[in-house]
C-alpha positions as CSV (number, residue, x, y, z in Angstrom):
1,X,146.6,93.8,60.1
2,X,145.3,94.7,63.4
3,X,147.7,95.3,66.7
4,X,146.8,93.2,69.8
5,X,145.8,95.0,72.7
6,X,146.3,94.1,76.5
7,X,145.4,95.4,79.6
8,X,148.7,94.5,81.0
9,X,151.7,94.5,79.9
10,X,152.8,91.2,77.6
11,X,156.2,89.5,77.7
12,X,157.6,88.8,73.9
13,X,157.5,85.7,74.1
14,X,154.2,83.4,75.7
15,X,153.9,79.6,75.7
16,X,151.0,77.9,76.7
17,X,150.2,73.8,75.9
18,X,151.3,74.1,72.3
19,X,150.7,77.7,71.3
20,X,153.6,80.5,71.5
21,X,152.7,84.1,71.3
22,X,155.3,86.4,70.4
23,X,154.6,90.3,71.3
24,X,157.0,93.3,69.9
25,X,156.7,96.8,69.4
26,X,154.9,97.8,72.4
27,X,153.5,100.6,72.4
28,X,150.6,102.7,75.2
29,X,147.6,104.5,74.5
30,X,145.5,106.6,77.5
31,X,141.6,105.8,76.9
32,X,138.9,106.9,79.5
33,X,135.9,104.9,80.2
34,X,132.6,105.6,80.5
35,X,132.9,108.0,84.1
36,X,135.5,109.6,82.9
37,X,138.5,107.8,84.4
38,X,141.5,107.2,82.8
39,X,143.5,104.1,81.8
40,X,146.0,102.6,79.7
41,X,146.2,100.2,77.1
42,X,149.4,98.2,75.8
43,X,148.9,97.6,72.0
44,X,151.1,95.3,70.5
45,X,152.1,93.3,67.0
46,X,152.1,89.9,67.7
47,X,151.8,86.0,66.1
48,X,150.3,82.8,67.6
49,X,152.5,80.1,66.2
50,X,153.2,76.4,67.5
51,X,155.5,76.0,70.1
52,X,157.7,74.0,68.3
53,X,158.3,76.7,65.7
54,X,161.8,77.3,64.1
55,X,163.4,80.3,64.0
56,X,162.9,80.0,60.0
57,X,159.4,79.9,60.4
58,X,158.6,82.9,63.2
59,X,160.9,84.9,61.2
60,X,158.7,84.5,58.0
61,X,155.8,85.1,60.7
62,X,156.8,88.3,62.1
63,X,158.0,89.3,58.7
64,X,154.5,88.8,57.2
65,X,153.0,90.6,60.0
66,X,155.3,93.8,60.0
67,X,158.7,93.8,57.8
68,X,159.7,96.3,59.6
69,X,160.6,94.4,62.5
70,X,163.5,92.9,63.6
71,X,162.8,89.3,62.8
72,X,166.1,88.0,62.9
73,X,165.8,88.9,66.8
74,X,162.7,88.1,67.1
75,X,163.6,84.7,65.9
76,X,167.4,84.4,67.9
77,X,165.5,84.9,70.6
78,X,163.2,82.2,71.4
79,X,164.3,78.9,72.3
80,X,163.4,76.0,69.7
81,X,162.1,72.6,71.4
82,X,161.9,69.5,70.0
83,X,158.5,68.2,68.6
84,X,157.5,64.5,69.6
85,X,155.9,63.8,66.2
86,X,159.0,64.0,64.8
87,X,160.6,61.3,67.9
88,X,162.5,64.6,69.5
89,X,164.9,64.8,66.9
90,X,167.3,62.3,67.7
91,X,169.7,61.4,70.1
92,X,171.7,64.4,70.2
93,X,170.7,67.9,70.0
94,X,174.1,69.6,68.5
95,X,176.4,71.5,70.1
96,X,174.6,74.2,71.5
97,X,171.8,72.2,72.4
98,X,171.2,71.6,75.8
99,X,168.2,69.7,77.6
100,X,168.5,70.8,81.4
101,X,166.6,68.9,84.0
102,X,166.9,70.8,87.9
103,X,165.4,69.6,90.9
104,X,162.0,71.2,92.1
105,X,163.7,73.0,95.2
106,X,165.8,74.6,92.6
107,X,164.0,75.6,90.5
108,X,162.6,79.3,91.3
109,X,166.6,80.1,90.9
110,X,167.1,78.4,87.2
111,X,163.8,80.6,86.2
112,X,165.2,83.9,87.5
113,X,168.7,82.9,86.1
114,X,167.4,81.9,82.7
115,X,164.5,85.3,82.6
116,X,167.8,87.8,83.7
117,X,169.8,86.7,80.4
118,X,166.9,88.5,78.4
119,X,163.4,87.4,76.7
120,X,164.5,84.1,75.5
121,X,165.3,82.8,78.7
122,X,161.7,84.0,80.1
123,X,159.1,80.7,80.4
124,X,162.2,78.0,80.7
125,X,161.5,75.3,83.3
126,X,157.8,75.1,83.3
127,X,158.0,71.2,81.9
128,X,157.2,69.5,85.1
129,X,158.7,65.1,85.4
130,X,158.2,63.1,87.9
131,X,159.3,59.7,87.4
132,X,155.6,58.2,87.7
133,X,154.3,61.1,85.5
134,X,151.9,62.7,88.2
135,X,152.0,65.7,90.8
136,X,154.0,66.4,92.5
137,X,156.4,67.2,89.9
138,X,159.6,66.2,91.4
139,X,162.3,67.5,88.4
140,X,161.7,70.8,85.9
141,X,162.8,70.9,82.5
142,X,163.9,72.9,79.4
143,X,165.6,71.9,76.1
144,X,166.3,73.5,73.0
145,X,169.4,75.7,71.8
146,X,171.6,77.8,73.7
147,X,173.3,81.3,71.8
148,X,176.9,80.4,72.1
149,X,178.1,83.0,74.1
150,X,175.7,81.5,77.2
151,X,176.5,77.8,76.3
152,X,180.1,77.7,77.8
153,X,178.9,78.9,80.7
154,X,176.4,76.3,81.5
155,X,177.5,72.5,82.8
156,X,177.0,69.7,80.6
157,X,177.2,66.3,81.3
158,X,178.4,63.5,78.5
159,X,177.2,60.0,79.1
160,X,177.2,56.6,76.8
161,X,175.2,53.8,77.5
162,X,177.3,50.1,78.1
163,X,177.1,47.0,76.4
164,X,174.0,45.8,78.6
165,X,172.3,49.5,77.8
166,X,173.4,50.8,81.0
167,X,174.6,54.8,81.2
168,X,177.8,55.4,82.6
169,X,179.1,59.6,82.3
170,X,181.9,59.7,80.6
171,X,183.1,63.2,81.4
172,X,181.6,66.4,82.2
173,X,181.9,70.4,81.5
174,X,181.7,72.3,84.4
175,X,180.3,75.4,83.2
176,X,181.1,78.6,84.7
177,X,179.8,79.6,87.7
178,X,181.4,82.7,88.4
179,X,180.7,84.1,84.8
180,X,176.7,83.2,85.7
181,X,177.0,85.2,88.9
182,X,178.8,88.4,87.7
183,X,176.1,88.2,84.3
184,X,173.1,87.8,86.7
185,X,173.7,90.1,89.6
186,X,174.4,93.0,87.4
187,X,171.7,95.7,87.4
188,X,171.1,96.4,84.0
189,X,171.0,100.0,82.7
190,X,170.0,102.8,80.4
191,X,172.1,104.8,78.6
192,X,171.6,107.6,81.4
193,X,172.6,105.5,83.9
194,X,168.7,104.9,84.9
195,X,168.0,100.8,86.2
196,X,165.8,99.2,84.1
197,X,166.6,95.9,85.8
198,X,168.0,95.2,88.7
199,X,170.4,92.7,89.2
200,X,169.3,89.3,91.0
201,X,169.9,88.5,95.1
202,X,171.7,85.4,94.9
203,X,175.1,84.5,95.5
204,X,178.0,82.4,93.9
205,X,177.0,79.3,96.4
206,X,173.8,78.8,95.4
207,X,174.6,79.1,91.8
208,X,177.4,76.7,92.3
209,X,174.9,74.2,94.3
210,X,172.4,74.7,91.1
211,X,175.3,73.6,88.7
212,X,175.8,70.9,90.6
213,X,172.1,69.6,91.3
214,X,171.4,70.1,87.7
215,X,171.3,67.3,84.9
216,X,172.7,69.0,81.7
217,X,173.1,67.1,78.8
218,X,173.1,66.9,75.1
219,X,170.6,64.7,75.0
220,X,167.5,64.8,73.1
221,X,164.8,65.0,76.2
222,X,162.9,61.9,75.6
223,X,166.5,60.2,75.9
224,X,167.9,62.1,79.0
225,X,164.4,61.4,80.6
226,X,164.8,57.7,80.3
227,X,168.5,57.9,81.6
228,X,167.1,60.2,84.5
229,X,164.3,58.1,85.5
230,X,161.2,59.9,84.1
């Protein structure tokens, strides 16, 4: 196997249309070029896999690619979505399935929210809806499962649909604002004390406001799109 090697540094995990590219192990070599400058170079091993990939499968990926990686980690931290071909996968994505639709004023915020809980929160909320399907987007979206530590403290919404098909919510989780806030704003740290990543400039309103803005639901996305109006 041959590493993958970047002039930048890669984040582990990269969607694009239907493609995800996972990057671990990174790791810098100095070159110099042909006048005698020198530059770096971030090597890296990685898979291209689909983007509706299961954990299963980009476990068995990474595995094939370098068993001594942490696969299971590798795999926990990525997201699954739904693939159409298979008609979203139902009605209801489980309990810690969540399909989150924000509003596009909002959504900047949700992105640096989702990024600051680690590498499986980086590239949520790129799905743009609008309810006539073209620019400019007026809703983002992301669905798939959420570790069960985070899902408590993310509203959800619970909604039925009436006799004549209509959706009336029939109760609602509030999430937990506060517990977002303190995660989020906290500068994260070596184990010398040296910030690695600071904490994010936001405060407890505008999280609050998000929460409330935001359509969170159970729902398989193709469902809570309908319901929503896209």
């Amino acid at each position: 196997m041959t590493r993958t090697e970047s002039n930048e540094r890669r984040q582990t995990y990269e969607p694009s249309g239907d493609e995800l590219r996972i990057y671990w192990d990174e790791q810098t070599v100095t070159r110099q070029d042909m006048d005698g400058n020198t530059y770096t170079v971030y090597t890296y091993w990685s898979v291209a896999l689909s983007i509706y990939v299961t954990r299963d499968e980009i476990k068995a990926a990474v595995l094939a690619v370098d068993p001594t990686a942490d696969a299971q980690a590798l795999a926990d931290g990525w997201t699954p979505r739904p693939n159409p071909s298979q008609g979203g996968g139902g009605h209801d994505l489980g309990e810690n399935g969540r399909t989150l639709i924000v509003p596009t004023a909002q959504v900047e915020l949700a992105r640096n929210i989702a990024a600051a809980f680690g590498p499986g929160g980086v590239g949520m909320f790129r799905a743009g809806l609008s309810p006539n399907g073209d620019e400019p987007a007026t809703h983002y979206c992301s669905t798939g499962y959420i570790p069960p530590q985070f899902a408590g403290m993310v509203p959800c919404q619970y909604w039925a649909q009436d006799e004549d098909g209509n959706w009336e919510e029939t109760g609602e989780d509030p999430g937990d604002p506060q517990a977002v806030y303190d995660a989020v704003t906290r500068d994260v740290t070596d184990e010398d004390g040296n910030v690695i990543q600071p904490g994010l400039d936001v405060t407890l309103a505008e999280i609050e406001a998000l929460f409330a803005a935001a359509d969170v639901t159970q729902q398989n996305p193709y469902v809570a799109f309908r319901r929503h109006g896209h």
